[in-house]
MARVEX-385457 format. One record per residue (C-alpha): x, y negated, z negated. Coordinates in steps of 0.001 Angstrom, whole numbers, plus 500000, padded with zeros to 6 digits. Each point is the difference from the previous one (the first is absolute). Layout:
// MARVEX-385457
XYZ;...
This chain:
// MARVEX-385457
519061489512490483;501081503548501566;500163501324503632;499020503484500601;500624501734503188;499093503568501160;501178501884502860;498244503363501432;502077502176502053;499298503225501554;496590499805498383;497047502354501188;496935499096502716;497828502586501951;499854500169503788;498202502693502580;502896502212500913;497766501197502970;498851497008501111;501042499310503979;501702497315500959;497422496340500562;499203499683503036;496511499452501869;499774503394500859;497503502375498127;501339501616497165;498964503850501792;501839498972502869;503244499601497984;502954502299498944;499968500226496309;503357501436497608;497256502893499152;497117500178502342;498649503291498447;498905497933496635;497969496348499138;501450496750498683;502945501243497549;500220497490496744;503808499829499251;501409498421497081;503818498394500889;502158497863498639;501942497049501132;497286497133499246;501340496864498170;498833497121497742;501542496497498978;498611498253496625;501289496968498936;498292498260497112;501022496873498342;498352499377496547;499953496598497438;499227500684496763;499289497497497091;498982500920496525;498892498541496554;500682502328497269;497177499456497394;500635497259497746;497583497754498403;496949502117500934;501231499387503637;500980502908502827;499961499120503665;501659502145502956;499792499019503913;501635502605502481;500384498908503625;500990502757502696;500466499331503768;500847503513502061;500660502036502705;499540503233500885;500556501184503912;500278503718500544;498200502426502836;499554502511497084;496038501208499855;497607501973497089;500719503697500218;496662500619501851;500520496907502530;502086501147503733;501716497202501900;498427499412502898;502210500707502673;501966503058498332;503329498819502480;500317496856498604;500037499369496538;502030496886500287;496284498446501693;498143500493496153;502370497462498507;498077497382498535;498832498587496287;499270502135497721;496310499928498885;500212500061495849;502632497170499864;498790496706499947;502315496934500720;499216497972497330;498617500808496295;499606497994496885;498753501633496533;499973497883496489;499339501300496710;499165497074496925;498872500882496332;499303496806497840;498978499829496261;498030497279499214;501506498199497540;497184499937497557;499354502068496522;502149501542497613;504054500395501150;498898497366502845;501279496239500559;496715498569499202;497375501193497259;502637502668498001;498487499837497296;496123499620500900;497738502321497829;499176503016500420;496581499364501952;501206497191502177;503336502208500940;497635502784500778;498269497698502667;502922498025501346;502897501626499382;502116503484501503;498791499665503433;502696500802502980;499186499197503928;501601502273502335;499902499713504161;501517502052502918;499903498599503546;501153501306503225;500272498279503210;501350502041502924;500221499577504119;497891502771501677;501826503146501021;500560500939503795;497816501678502129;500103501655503409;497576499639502959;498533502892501419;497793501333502910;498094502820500717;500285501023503564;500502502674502420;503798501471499659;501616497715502285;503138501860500054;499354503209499960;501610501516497129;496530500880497521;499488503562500014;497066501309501875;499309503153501911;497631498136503048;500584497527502243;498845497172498492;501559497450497701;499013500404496551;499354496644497990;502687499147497730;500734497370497924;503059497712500636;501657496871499602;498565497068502905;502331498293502309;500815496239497981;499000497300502391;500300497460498307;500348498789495753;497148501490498316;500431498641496544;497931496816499953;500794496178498261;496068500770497531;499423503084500066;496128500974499208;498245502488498159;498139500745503686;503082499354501852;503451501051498080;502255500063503477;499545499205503465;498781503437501132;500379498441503633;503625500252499623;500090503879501060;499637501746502646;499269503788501100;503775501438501492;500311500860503574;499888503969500979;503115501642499378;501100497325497176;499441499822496077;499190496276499339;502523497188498905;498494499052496547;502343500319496993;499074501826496845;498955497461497522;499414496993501908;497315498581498247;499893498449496577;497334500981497816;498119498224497388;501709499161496547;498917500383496500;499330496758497747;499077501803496791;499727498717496056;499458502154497064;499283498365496643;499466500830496555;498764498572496437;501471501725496871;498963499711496155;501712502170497693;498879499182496256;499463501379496597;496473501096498758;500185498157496546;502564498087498143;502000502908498930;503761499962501179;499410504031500557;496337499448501280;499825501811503076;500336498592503253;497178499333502799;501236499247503922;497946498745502431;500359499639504162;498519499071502321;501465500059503465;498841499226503256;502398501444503558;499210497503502972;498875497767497523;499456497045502738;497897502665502276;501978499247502903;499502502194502844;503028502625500930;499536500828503599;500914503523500708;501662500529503401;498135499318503411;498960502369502955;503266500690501412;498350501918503147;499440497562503059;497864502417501963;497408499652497252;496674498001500264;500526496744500682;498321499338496886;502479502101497177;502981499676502304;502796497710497853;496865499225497462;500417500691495917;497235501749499071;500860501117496313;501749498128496773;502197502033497891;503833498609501149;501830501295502518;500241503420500547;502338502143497105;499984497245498321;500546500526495694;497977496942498747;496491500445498568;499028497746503114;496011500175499900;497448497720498627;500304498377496627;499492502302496945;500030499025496574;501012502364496908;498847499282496455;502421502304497111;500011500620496121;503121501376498450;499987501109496707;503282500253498101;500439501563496444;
């Protein structure tokens, strides 16, 4: 068992250091810190981010053909930090993008097992079977890999006229912009659906002159249920104690075919048909597991 905690300080985030201040005026009508250029992208420091993680571990060395391993994590991660190309939203309050952050998943279970069957020569039963019969029953090994994981976190968003005036633009109209919904109520549903991941009737569009009221990361994504497996034969070509030696795989990576929902439409002004709908499999999104569809994978190894 082992706790790990990580704290962020003084990290980096980028904000508009020519943005105006929010309010519902137009952003021409505005005093800006430089009103001869655009939108300025500034790169400061001073954002911060809290991980704690606690992990149980339990192992089975191999022994007697046997080796098992089950890892359980449950963690944390809160920070207003953002990817270098991301701005907060309102660039004079940075404290407002604290939320979850999006690649760390609360809970996560992986298990590794590799089992010898205990038949053919050097196993429990059938050691000393002949050649032939060893060469059909005997040296085979069964390997699997699972993963089971909560889904990550995901922000809301809308696409709407700038509301607070503080998008660059050189008329007087409000460009559209994409930003986070006022939260009217809890989004994340009891059974979620494929066609209906969150309550997308749980945001709103903010009021002129204010950014909305939803969190970063407020909904819960799907999870990953995924199983690798794998048959092994590793055997000798005749009855020769330096006969050369013939391996032989075949492995199969979501070998149950279970579906691995990527990530759902996040953007509530969308059609009311794609809005909070999954419309691709795959896992969610930066995900590392080979999440598609089944695939099988046949091997020879020759070793001499």
């Amino acid at each position: 068992m082992s706790y790990v905690a990580t704290l962020g300080r003084e990290m980096w985030y980028t904000r508009d250091a020519n943005a105006p201040q929010p309010d519902n005026r137009l952003y021409i009508e505005k005093p800006r810190p430089f009103p001869q250029y655009p939108d300025i992208s500034y790169v400061d420091n001073g954002a911060s981010h809290d991980y704690h993680a606690l992990t149980i571990e339990a192992e089975r060395r191999m022994a007697g053909g046997l080796f098992w391993q089950a890892t359980y994590t449950t963690a944390r991660d809160l920070g207003n930090t953002q990817e270098w190309s991301d701005r907060i939203e309102n660039p004079f309050d940075l404290e407002r993008e604290r939320g979850n952050d999006s690649a760390v998943p609360r809970h996560r279970v992986t298990t590794a097992l590799m089992y010898d069957l205990p038949f053919g020569r050097g196993r429990k039963w059938l050691s000393s079977a002949p050649w032939l019969l060893d060469l059909a029953v005997g040296g085979w090994q069964v390997s699997s890999v699972g993963y089971l994981q909560s889904g990550v976190y995901l922000t809301p968003t809308v696409s709407i006229p700038d509301p607070t005036g503080t998008r660059f633009t050189s008329t007087g109209n409000r460009p559209t912009v994409t930003l986070r919904p006022d939260q009217l109520s809890n989004p994340n549903l009891s059974d979620p659906t494929i066609t209906q991941w969150y309550d997308v009737n749980a945001y709103g569009t903010p009021a002129i002159g204010l950014f909305g009221t939803t969190k970063r990361g407020s909904v819960e994504g799907p999870g990953l249920n995924l199983w690798h497996f794998g048959m092994h034969k590793k055997f000798r070509l005749t009855n020769q104690a330096n006969s050369p030696m013939l391996r032989i795989e075949l492995t199969s990576t979501n070998i149950f075919n279970h579906p691995q929902y990527a990530n759902p439409n996040m953007n509530v002004t969308s059609t009311n048909v794609s809005r909070g709908r999954i419309s691709a499999i795959g896992g969610p999104s930066g995900s590392i597991q080979q999440a598609g569809m089944r695939s099988m994978r046949l091997g020879f190894r020759l070793e001499w």
